[in-house]
N, C-alpha and C positions, 0 to 999 in steps of 0.2 A: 810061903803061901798064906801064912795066918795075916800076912803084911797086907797080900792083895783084899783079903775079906775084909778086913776092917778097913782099908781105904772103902771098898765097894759100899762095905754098910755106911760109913763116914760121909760117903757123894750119895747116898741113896737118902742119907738124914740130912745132907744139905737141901737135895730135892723137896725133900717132903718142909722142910721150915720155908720157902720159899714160896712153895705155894701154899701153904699159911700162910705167908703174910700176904702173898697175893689177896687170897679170900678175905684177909682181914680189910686190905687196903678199899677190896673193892663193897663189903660192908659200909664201910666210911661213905665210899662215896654213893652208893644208892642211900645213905641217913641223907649225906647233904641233897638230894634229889630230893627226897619227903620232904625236908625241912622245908625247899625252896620252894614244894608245894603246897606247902600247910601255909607258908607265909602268903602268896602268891591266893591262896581263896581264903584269908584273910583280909587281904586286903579287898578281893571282890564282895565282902559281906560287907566291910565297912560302908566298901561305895555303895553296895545295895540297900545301908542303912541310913545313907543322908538321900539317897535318892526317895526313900519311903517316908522318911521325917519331910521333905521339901514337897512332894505331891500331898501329904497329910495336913501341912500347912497351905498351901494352895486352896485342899476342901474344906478347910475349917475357914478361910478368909470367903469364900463362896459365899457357903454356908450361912456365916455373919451377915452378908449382904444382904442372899435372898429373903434371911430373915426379917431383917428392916424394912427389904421391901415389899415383904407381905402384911406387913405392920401398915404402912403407909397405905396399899390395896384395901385393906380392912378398914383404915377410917375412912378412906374416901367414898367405898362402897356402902358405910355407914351414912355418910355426908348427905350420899345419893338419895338413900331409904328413908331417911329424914324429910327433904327436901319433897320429896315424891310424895312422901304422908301429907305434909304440910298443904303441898298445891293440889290432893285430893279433896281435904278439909276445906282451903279456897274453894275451891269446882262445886261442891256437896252445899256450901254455903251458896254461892255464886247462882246456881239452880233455883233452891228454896223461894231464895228471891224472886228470880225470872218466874217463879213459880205463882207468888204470892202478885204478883205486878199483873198474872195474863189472869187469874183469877178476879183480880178488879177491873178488867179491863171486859170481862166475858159478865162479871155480875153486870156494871153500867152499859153496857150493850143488853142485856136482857131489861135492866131498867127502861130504856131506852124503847124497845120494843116493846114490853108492856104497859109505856106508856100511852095511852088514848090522846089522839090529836083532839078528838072533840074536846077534852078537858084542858087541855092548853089554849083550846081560842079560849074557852069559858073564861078560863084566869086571866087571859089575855083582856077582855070584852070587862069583867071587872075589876082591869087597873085603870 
């Protein structure tokens, strides 16, 4: 009888290493499932980090541009404001003048009028 207990215990201690190794085996391979997942959103960070560098460069090439072409906006909007003074200064000038012309032109008209015809024949009669 002590034959059959220790076969018993003997098949009862095969069971039990067996599913040991079972639990071991299946350890192993849920590690290799992590693994494959850690490698696997490694690699999606990578892509997600040249995706992030490539849009980053795209804004900074913008960027560059609009800046030039704010540059180029500003002098010409300078060009403008220049130009604009300038053909005020003409116009402001331009005036004066027409100014100074209809003033001589309203003095010898008043000359004109005040002067007496009888005193023009008079000069007239004494050439």
């Amino acid at each position: 009888m002590l034959e059959y207990i220790v076969i018993c215990i003997g098949l009862v201690l095969a069971v039990f290493m067996w599913l040991i190794y079972k639990k071991i085996e299946q350890k192993k391979n849920n590690g290799d499932e992590i693994k494959s997942a850690l490698n696997l959103e490694r690699e999606r960070k990578k892509d997600l980090n040249e995706v992030k560098e490539k849009i980053l460069e795209t804004i900074n090439i913008h960027n560059t541009t609009l800046k030039e072409d704010f540059v180029v906006i500003k002098e010409r909007v300078s060009t403008v404001q220049k130009t604009q003074e300038q053909i005020g200064k003409l116009a402001t000038e331009e005036f004066r003048q027409l100014n100074i012309s209809v003033n001589k032109v309203i003095n010898r008209s008043e000359k004109i009028k005040n002067l007496d015809l009888d005193e023009v024949e008079k000069i007239e009669k004494k050439k």
